[in-house]
Each structure stands twice: as C-alpha cells, then as structure tokens.
N, C-alpha and C positions, 0 to 999 in steps of 0.2 A: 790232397789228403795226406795226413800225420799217420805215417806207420806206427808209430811208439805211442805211448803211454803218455801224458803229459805232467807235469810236476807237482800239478795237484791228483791226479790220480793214482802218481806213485804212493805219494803221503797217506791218502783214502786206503790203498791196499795195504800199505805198511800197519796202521790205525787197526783198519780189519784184523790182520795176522795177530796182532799184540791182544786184541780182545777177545778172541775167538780163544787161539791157546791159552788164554788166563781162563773163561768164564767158563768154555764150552768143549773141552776136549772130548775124547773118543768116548770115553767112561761115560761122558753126562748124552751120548746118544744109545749107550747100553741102556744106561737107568729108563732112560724117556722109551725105549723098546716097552718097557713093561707099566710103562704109565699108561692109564685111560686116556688119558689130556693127550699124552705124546709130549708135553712140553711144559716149563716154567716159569709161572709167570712174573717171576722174580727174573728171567734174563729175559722175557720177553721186554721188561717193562726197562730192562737197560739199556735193550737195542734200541726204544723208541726215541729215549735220552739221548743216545748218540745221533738220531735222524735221522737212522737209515729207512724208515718206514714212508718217509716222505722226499725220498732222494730225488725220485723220477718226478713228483705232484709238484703243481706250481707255487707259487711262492705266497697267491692269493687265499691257498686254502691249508697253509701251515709250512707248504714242501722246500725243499729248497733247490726246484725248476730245472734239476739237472737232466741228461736224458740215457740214454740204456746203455750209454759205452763205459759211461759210470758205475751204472747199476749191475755189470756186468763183470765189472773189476769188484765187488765186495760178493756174488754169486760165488766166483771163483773161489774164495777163500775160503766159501761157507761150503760146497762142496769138496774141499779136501778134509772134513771133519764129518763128512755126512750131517750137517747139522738139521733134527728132527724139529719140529715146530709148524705153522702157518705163516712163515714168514713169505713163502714163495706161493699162496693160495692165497693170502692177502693183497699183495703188492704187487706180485704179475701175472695176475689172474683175475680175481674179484674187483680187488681195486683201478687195476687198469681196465676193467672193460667200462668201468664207471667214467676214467676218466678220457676215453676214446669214444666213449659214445653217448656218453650224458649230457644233459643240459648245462647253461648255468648254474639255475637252481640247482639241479640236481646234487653237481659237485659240490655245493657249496652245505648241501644237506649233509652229505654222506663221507668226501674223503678228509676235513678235518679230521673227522674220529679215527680215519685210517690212520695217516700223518703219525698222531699221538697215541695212538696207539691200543687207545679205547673200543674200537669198532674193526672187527676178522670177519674177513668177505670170503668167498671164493665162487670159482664157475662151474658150474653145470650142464656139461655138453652130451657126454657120451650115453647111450642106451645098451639093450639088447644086443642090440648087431654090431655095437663096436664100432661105427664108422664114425672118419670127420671129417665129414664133408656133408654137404645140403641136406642131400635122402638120409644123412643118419637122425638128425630131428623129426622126430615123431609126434613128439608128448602136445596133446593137446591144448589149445589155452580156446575154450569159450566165451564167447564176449557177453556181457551181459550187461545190466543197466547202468553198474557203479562200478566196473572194473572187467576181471577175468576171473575165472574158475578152472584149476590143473588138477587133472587126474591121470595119473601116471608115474614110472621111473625113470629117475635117472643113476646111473651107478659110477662106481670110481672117481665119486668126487671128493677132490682133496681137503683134509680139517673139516667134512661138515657137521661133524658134530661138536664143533667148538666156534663156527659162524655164528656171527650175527646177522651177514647178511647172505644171500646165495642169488649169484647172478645166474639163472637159468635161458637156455635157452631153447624155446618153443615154439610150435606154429601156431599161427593162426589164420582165419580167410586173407587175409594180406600176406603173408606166408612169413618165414623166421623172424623171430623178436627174441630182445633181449630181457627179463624180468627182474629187478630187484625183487627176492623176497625174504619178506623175516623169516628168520627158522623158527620161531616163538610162535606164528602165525598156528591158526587151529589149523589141522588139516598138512601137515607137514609132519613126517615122520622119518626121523634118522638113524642109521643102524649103521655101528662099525662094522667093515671086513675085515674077515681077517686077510692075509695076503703074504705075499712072499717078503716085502721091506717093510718092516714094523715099522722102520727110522716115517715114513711117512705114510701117514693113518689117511684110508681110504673108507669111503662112505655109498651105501646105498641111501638117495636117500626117496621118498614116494609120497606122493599128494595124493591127498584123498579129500575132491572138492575143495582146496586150498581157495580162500578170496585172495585176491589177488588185484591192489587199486588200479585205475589205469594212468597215475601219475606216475607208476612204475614202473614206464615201458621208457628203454634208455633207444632213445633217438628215434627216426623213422619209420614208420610200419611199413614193411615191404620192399628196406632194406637190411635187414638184422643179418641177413646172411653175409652179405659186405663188409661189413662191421666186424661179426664175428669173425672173417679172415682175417680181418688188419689185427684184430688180437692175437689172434693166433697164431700169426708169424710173431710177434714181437715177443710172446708167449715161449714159443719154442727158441728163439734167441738166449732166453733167458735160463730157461731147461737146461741146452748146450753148454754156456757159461759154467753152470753147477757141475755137468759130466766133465766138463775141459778138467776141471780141481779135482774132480775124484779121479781123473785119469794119473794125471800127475802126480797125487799121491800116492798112488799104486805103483808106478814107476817106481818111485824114490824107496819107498820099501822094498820092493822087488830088487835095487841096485843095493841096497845096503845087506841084505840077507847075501846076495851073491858074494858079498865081498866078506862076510862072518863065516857062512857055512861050510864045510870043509870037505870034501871026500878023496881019498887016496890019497892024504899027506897035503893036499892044496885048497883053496876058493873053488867053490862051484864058477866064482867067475871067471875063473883062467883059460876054462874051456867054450871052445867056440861054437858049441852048441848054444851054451847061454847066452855068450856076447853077443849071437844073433839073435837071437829071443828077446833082448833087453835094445836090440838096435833097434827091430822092427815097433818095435812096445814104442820105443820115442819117436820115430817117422809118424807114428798114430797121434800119438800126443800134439807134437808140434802143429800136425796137420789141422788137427780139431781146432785148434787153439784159432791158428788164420781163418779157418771157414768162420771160426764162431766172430773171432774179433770184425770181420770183412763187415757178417751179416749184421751187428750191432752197429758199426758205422751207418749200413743200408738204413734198417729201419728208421735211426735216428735224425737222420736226413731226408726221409720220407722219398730214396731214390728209386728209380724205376724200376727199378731188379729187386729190390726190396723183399717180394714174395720168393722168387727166387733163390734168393739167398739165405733166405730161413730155409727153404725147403734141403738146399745142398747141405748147410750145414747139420741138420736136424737129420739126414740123412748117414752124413759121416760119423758125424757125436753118433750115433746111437750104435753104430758098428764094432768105432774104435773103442769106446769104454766096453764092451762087453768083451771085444775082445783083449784086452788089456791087462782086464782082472779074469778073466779067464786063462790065458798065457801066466799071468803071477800066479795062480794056483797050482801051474802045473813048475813053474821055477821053485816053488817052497817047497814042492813034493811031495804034494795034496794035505799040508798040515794048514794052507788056508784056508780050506774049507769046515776046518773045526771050528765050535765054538768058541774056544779060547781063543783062537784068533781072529785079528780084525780084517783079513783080505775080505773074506764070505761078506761084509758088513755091506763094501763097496762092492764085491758082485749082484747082490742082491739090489740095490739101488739102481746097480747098470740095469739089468732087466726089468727095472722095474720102467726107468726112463725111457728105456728103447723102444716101448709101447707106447708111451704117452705122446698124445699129438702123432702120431702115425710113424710106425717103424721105419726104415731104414727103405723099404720096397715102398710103401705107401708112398713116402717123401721123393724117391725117383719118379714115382709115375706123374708127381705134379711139375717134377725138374723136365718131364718130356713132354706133358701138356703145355708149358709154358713156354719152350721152344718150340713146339709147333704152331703157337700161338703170333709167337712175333717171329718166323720164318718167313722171307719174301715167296710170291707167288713164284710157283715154275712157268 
C-alpha cells in the first residue's frame, strides 16, 4: 500500500483548490444559506464540466472509473469552504447506491444523467427513531400487481427537494429493498427543515400511496439490507473526507488569529495555554485525516476490514471536528460564534455531520460488534 497521494491526485487536489477559491468561496455559501435551491446551477453545471460528478462511475456510463481515494481528495477541498449544493446527495449517496446495487440496465438508465449532470439523486434512510441499522426501516412498500405502493416518512433527507431521483429504502415481505423513486411521482411529498446547517438543506419527505414500478427495485429482494451497508460505509468515508477539510480549515484560522490577536502587549499565541489548544486541535486533525485516508484505501479495494474502518473513522471524524471548531470558538474568544463570523459556519456543519450515518458512540458500538465478530473462540 502507497501512504501518499499519487501525482495525479496531487494535480486533482491542486485543480480542486484553484476552482473552488475562484468560483465558490465562503461568501457563495452565505448567499446559498438563504437560497431555497441551497445552490447554483450556474456552478453546479461547472463542476459537471470539470467531471467531478462522474469521478467514481465507470467509464461505460460517461465517469471516468476512478474510485473513492480520489473522490476523497476533491471531498476535502469542498469541505474546507463548507461548499452547499447536492453534490454529496448526488454522487455518494443516491448516485452510488445505484451504482452498487443496480443492474446493468439500471446504470445505464440512470447514472449518465448523474455523470453530466442533468439527473440529482439522493438516499432515504432515516425515520422517527433515528436509527441506521436494519430495525430502523419501517416504511412500508405493498406489492401489488404492477409494482409497489409507500405510505410513510422518511426524514433528514439530503437535497430532496431538488432530486430527481430518491433512492429510498423500505421493507417489504422479503424484508429491506432499495427503491428508485421520482420525486415528480404523485403521492410524493417534500418539505424543507429547517435545521441547524442551512449550508445543507435537509428534507422531510412522505408518500402518500406513492406507485412505485417494480423495475425499481435496485438489486435483490431480501438483500437490500447488505447493500445498503456496503453504501453506507463508502457513504461515511466520504462524510469523513468533507469533515478532514473543515477540520483543517478551522485550524488554519484558528493558528492565524493566534498569531494577529494580541493581549498584554503580545500574540494570544505566545501563551501556552493556546499552544496546547492548537497542538491538541492538530493531533485531531492529522488523526482524522489517517482514519479517513486508511478507510478509503479499505473500501476501494473492497478489503476485509472495510466495514470496520468506516465505522473507526466515522467515529473519530465525528468527535474531532466538533471538537476542533468547538476549541477555535473558545481560542477567538467566543467572536466565532457570531454571525459575522465564519467559525459558527463549520461548527454547525460539525454537528450537523456527527449525526449523520451514526454519531461517534453509535460507530463504536459497531467497531465492538465487529471484533467480537472476528474474535477466535475461547
């Protein structure tokens, strides 16, 4: 295994930074705070021109067939700008559950439009009780003569009011399945939350007698729950990647205010209270960084530990960004949690992350299910 980066992925991340600070700075995630959309489709439709939308999809359906250690390395970037959009409910969420658990056909329907840029997916997992895991799928899917029929919620889904497609998942007497469905379809109904990180628009969304074909069921009945892991690690890899960038921005602010701000004649950084504050701030960072990079190695090689290693890292990311930008609020001396300023921006997206895909406890309890799993007998 390559610890570093390789030469084309430095270029990719260099590429990244240069587009991002031109097209997308902090400002254009204020503005999109207050947009309905959350975003613009004037940079949406740049990112597609660049090919980032089809980095990870294969080569047969527009992508160009790279795999998530890549995708991992432009994540980063876009989390150091909090960048608002569906780009991350398109492309490692909706779009990848299509293309991990669809057919041929399937793919061949669905992620060109992804690819280019025409076609915004996202997933639909969570309910009422919040959980991700098996028992948290509730929502029913009826079979009937020429498909399925869904009555029910699902909540906290990402972009769903600007999908076109919503990969849902639901049971049925075969038990979890995964559902392409149009948001256009009758019997579909979406409602923004409001929420704590505007940078990313959160969705109730509710079927009420929704048809639903049953060409729209991605992969095997009465595996969907299997499936929906293998997303879900790859899913949270990709989360992690976004937190790695926000953490690290927050550092860098956080180290440059120390070394501006002055009290008693000096830098607030002179004093060794801060310098441990800003040490402990980067042991976080760095750490994240290895967890996150290890587990994208994992997934992307489809290695045994794989689940594992989402779950460690998805674990750590979700502790050290919150605490990260938590600690820089209190080195600014509580002016980052004003409005005026941008720390609050990345606190709020740390909490908002730390939930998603199971906090920091949740992701231990499967780091302990999982060694007790492959632990020899006594």
């Amino acid at each position: 295994m390559d610890f570093g980066f390789s030469e084309e992925q430095e270029l990719l991340r260099q590429s990244a930074v240069d587009f991002l600070n031109k097209e997308s700075p902090i400002t254009y995630a204020r503005q999109m705070m207050e947009d309905e959309r959350g975003y613009s489709e004037e940079l949406w439709k740049k990112m597609a021109d660049l090919g980032w939308m089809g980095l990870i999809y294969p080569e047969s359906c527009g992508g160009s067939g790279l795999n998530m250690v890549d995708l991992v390395v432009i994540l980063e970037e876009m989390g150091k700008l909090v960048l608002p959009g569906p780009f991350f409910s398109t492309v490692c969420l909706g779009g990848l559950a299509i293309l991990e658990a669809g057919s041929p056909e399937q793919k061949q329907r669905y992620l060109p439009g992804i690819v280019a840029g025409t076609t915004k997916a996202t997933l639909a997992v969570l309910e009422e009780d919040a959980r991700w895991d098996e028992a948290g799928i509730k929502l029913q899917a009826r079979r009937g003569k020429k498909g399925y029929s869904l009555s029910g919620v699902k909540l906290f889904v990402p972009d769903a009011h600007v999908a076109d497609l919503i990969v849902c998942a639901v049971r049925t007497s075969d038990g979890p399945v995964l559902l392409v469905v149009d948001r256009q379809q009758a019997g579909v109904i979406v409602t923004p939350l409001k929420t704590m990180d505007q940078t990313r628009k959160l969705c109730e969304v509710r079927f009420d007698k929704a048809r639903v074909d049953a060409a729209a069921v991605l992969g095997t009945p009465g595996k969907g729950w299997d499936v929906l892991n293998r997303i879900l690690d790859r899913s949270k890899v990709a989360l992690c990647a976004e937190m790695c960038g926000g953490a690290q921005k927050v550092l860098d602010m956080t180290v440059e205010y120390a070394k501006m701000r002055e009290q008693f004649g000096r830098p607030i950084g002179s004093f060794q209270a801060i310098q441990h504050k800003c040490a402990n701030m980067l042991i976080q960072v760095e750490s994240a960084k290895s967890a996150t990079y290890y587990a994208a190695w994992a997934v992307a090689n489809d290695a045994p530990e794989a689940a594992l290693a989402a779950a460690m890292a998805k674990a750590y990311c979700s502790d050290a960004y919150r605490q990260v930008t938590a600690e820089s609020i209190q080195v600014h001396g509580g002016i980052g949690f004003t409005w005026e300023h941008d720390i609050h921006l990345y606190f709020k997206r740390a909490k908002g992350s730390e939930v998603t895909f199971g906090d920091a406890t949740w992701n231990r309890e499967l780091v302990a299910q999982y060694t007790l799993d492959v632990a020899p007998a006594a």
